[in-house]
C-alpha positions, -999 to 999 in steps of 0.1 A, spaced: 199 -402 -136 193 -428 -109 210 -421 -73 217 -449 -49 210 -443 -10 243 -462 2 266 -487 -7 249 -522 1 281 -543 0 314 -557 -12 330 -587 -23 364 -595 -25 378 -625 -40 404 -644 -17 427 -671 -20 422 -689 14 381 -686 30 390 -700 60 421 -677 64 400 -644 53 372 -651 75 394 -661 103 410 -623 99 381 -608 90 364 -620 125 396 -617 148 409 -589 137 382 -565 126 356 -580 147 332 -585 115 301 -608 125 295 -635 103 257 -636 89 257 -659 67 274 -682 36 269 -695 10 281 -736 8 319 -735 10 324 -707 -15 314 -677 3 312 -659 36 288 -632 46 301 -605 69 281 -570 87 302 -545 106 269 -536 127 232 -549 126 214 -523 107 224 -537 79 224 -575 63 257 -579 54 283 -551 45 313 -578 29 319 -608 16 345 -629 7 345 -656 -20 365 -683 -23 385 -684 -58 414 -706 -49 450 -710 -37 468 -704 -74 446 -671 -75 472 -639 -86 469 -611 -59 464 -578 -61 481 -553 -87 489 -519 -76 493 -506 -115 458 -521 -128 427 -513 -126 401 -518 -99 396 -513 -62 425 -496 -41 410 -501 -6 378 -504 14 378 -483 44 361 -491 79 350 -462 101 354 -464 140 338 -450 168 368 -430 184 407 -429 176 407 -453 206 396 -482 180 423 -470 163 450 -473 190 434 -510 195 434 -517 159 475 -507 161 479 -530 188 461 -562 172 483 -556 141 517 -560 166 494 -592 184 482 -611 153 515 -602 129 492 -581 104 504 -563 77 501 -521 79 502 -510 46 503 -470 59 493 -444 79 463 -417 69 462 -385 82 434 -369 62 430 -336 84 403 -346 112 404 -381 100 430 -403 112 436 -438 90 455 -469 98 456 -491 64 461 -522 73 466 -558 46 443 -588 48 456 -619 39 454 -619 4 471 -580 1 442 -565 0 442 -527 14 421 -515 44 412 -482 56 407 -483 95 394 -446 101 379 -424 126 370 -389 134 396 -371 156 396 -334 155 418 -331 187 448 -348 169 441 -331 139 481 -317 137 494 -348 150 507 -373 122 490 -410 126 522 -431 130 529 -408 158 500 -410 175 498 -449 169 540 -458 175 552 -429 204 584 -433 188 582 -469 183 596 -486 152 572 -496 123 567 -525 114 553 -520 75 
């Protein structure tokens, strides 16, 4: 049996590069390290690592993604405090992003949020002191959604 230390990266295939990286820099604050001609984009969340995501450039025509089929459901970011969270709440009202849902995972609070192409993030943190309080709650004080 082999075991791997971490997850080095992911890719995700998107319709529009200059659309993805655009939300993947404005919106979850993603650095850009690198890319790779016009095709690809290298992303890290923080600098002890290389690069954490990328996106690749497959086209406009490209079919999004499929609820009932196989593969990835979502890739989840984890946050400092449930602050981030609030912030991340408030850029999806800002920016017009799409909130696929709220997470409330015991001491974990998620906010899953839709890039451009439909594909699902996880915004998480670690928040023991709102552990009995539901997400949308927390995020909306009574506010209506927009999902």
């Amino acid at each position: 049996m082999i075991k791997p230390t971490r997850l080095g990266h992911v890719v995700l295939r998107v319709r529009d590069l200059k659309r993805s990286e655009e939300f993947y820099t404005k919106f979850l604050g993603l650095e850009v390290k690198g890319r790779g001609g016009d095709r690809m984009v290298f992303f890290r969340s923080n600098e002890d690592t290389d690069h954490d995501l990328a996106i690749s450039n497959v086209g406009a025509d490209a079919p999004g993604p499929e609820a009932n089929r196989v593969g990835m459901y979502h890739l989840a970011y984890e946050f400092d405090s449930i602050e981030d969270i609030k912030e991340a709440y408030r850029l999806t009202q800002e920016l017009g992003v799409e909130i696929a849902g709220f997470g409330d995972h015991g001491e974990i609070k998620g906010l899953y949020v839709r890039d451009p192409d439909g594909i699902e993030i996880e915004l998480c943190a670690f928040a023991p002191e709102y552990k009995d309080t539901p997400l949308e709650q927390l995020l909306t004080q009574g506010e209506p959604v927009k999902a």
